[in-house]
N, CA, C and O of each residue as an XYZ file, in Angstrom:
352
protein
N      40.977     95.207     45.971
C      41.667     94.651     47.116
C      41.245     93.199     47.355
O      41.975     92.298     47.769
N      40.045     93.123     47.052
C      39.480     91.614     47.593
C      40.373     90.593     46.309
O      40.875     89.544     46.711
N      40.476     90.846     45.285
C      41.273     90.465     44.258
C      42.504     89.977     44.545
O      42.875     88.803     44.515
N      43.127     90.973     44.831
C      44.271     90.429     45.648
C      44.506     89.555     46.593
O      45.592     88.997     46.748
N      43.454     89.372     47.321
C      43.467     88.315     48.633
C      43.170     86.977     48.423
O      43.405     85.968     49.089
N      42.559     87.182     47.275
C      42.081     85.552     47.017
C      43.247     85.075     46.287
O      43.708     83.951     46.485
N      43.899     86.172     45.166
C      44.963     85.739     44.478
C      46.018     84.821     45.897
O      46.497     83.687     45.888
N      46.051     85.669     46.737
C      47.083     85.565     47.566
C      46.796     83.886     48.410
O      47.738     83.116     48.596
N      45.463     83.577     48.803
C      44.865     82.585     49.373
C      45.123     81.208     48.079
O      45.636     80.110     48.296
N      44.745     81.569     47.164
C      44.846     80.724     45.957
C      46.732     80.167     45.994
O      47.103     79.030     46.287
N      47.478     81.126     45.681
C      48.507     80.775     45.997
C      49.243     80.125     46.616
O      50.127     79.435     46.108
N      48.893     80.277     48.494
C      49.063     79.885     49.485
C      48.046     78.407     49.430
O      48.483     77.541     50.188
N      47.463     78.220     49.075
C      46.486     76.770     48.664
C      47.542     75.945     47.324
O      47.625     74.720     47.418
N      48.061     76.417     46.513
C      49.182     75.932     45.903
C      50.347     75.455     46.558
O      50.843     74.333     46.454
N      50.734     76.407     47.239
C      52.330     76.294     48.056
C      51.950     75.014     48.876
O      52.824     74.152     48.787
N      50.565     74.560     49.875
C      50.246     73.781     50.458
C      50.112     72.565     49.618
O      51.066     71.801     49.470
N      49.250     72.412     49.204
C      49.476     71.440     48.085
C      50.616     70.648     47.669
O      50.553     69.421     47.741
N      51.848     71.346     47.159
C      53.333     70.834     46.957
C      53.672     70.322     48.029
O      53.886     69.113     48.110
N      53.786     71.146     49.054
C      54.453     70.977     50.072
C      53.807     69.657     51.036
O      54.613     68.874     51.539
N      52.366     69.468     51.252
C      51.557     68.000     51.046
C      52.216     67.077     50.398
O      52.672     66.089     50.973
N      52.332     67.273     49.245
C      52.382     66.119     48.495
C      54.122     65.555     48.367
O      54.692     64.592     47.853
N      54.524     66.760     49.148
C      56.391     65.999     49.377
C      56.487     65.520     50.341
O      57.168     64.501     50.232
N      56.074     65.741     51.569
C      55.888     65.820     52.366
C      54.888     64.026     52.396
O      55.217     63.257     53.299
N      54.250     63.760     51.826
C      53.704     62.531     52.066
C      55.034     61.582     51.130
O      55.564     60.593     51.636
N      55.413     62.109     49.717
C      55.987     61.222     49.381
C      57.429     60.751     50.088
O      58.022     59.703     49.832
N      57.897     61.896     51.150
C      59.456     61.907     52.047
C      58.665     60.350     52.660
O      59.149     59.219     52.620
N      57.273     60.791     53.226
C      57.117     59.891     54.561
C      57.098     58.506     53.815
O      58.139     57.849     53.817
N      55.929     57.998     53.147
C      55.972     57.192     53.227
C      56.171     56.633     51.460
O      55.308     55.822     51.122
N      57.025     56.940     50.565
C      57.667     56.786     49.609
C      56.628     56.982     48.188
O      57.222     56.885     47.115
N      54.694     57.328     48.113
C      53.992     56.948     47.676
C      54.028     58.114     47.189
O      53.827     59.142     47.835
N      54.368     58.025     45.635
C      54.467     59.216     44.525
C      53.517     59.246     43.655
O      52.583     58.495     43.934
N      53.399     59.913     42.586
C      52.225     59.760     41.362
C      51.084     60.571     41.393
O      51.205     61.736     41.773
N      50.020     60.142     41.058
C      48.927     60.333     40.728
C      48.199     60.456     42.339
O      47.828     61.343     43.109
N      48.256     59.166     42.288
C      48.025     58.351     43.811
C      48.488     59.734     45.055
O      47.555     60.184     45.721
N      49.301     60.067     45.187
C      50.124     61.204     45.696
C      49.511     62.325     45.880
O      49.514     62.806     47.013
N      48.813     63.028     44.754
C      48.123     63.952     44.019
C      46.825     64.110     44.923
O      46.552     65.041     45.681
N      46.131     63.013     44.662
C      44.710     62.663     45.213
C      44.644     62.864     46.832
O      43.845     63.524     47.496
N      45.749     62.073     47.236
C      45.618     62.152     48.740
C      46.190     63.725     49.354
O      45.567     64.150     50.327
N      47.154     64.448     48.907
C      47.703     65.474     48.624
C      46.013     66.851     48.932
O      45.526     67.591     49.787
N      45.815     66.388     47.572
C      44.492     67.320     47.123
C      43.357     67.156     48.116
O      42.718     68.183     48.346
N      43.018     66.125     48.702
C      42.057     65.508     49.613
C      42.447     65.994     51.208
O      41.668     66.273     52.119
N      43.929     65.991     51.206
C      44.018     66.630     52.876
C      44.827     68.280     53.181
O      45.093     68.958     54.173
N      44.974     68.379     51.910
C      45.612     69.884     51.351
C      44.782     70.748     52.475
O      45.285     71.286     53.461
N      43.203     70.761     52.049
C      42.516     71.956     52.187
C      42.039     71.808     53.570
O      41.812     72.926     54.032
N      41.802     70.883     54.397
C      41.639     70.745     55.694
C      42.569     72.014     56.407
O      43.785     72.106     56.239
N      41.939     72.753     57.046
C      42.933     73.597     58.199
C      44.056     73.451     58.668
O      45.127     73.985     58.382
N      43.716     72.527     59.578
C      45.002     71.938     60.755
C      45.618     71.122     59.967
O      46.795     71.362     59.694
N      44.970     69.978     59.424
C      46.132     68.850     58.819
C      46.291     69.235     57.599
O      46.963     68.473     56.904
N      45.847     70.273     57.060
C      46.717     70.750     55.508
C      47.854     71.652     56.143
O      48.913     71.696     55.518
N      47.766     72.248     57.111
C      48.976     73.100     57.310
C      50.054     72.564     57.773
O      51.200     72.980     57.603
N      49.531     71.116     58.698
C      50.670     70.256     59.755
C      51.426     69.529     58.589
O      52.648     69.673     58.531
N      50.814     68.794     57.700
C      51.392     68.134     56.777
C      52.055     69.016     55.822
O      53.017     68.423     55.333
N      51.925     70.158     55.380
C      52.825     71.542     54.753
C      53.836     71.609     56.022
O      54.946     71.095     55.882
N      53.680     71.889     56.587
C      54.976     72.242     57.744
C      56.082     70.644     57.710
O      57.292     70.826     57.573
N      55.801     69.872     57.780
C      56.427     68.584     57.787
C      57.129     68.405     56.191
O      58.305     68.108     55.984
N      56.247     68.627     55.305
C      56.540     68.830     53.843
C      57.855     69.588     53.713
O      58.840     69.236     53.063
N      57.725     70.504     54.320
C      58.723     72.360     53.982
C      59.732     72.280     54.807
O      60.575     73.142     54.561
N      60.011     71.552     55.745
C      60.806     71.214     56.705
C      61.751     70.367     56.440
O      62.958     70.527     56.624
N      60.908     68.957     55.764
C      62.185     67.610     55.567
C      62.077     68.226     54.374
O      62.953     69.090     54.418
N      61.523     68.302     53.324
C      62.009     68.248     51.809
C      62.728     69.899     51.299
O      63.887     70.148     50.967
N      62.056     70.418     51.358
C      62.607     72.189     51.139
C      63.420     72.657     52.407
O      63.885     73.796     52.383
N      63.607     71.925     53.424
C      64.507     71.984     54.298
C      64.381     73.749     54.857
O      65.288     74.582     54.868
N      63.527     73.852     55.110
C      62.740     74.839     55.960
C      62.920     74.937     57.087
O      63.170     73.891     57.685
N      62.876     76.162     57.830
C      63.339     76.196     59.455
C      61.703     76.102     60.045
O      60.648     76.233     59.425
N      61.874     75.914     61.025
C      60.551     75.723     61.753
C      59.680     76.848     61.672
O      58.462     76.771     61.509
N      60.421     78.020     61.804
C      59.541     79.391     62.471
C      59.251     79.972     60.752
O      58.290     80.736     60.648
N      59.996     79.659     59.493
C      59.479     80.142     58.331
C      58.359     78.660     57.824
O      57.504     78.860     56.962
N      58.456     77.753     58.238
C      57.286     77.086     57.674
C      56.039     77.362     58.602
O      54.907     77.105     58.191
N      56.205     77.759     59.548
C      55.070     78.132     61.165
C      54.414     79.374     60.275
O      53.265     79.407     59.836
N      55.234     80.181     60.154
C      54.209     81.378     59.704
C      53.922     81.291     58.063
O      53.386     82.300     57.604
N      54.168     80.372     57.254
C      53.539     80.966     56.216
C      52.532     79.819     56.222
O      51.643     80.055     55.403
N      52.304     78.280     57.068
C      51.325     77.261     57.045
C      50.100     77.841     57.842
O      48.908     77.626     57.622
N      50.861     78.894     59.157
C      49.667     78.840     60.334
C      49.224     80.370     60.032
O      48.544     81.100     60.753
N      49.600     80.557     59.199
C      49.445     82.519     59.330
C      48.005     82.941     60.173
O      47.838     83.873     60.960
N      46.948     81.812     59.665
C      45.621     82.459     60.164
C      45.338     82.695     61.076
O      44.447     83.489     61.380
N      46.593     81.544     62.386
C      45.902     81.479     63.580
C      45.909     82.756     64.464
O      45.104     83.039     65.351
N      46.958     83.452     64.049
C      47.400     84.925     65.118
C      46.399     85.853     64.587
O      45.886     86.419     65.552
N      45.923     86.238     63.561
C      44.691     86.895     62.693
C      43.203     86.197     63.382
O      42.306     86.891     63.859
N      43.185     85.178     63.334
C      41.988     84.890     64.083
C      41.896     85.479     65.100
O      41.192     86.490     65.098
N      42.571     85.064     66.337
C      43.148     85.570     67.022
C      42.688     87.012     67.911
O      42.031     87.356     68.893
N      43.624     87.623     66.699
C      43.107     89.126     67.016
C      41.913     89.516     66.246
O      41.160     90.420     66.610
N      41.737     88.745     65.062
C      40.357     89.382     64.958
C      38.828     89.373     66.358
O      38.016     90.241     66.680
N      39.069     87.902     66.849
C      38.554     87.421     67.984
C      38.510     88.350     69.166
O      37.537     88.763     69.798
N      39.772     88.575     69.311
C      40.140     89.953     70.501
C      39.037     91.023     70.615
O      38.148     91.232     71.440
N      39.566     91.826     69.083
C      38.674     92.891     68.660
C      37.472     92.902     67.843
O      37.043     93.780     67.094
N      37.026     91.787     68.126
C      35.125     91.711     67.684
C      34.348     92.019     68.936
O      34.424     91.571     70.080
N      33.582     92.916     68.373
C      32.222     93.740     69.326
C      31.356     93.629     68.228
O      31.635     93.794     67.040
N      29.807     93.204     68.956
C      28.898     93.325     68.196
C      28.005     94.280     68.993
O      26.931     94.657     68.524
């Protein structure tokens, strides 16, 4: 099972990634390599890898708000409730 989750996290760290790196090149026209780096560098950040995926999936893959919301923010409602239901 744990196999699966990372597969699944790994993935979702891919999808972000693309979606970064269109998402910077829509904004401000800067493609390449160059692209890649900055892409890869703010990908994995939490908040601004997911905000910049949502902006990505939106103008370029032309994404509705509420399907780029849940597959960028998925963690936050899981936190969330994990938060709820933690007792130590």
């Amino acid at each position: 099972m744990q196999v699966f989750f990372q597969l699944g996290y790994f993935v979702l760290g891919i999808v972000t990634l693309f979606a970064v790196m269109d998402g910077i090149e829509y904004a401000t026209g800067i493609s390449g390599i160059v692209n890649f780096f900055i892409a890869l560098f703010t990908a994995w950040f939490p908040i601004l890898g997911a905000g910049l995926g949502v902006y990505g999936a939106m103008n370029v893959w032309d994404w509705s708000l509420v399907q780029s919301l849940v597959v960028f923010y998925w963690y936050v409602p899981v936190f969330l409730v994990m938060a709820f239901f933690w007792k130590e």
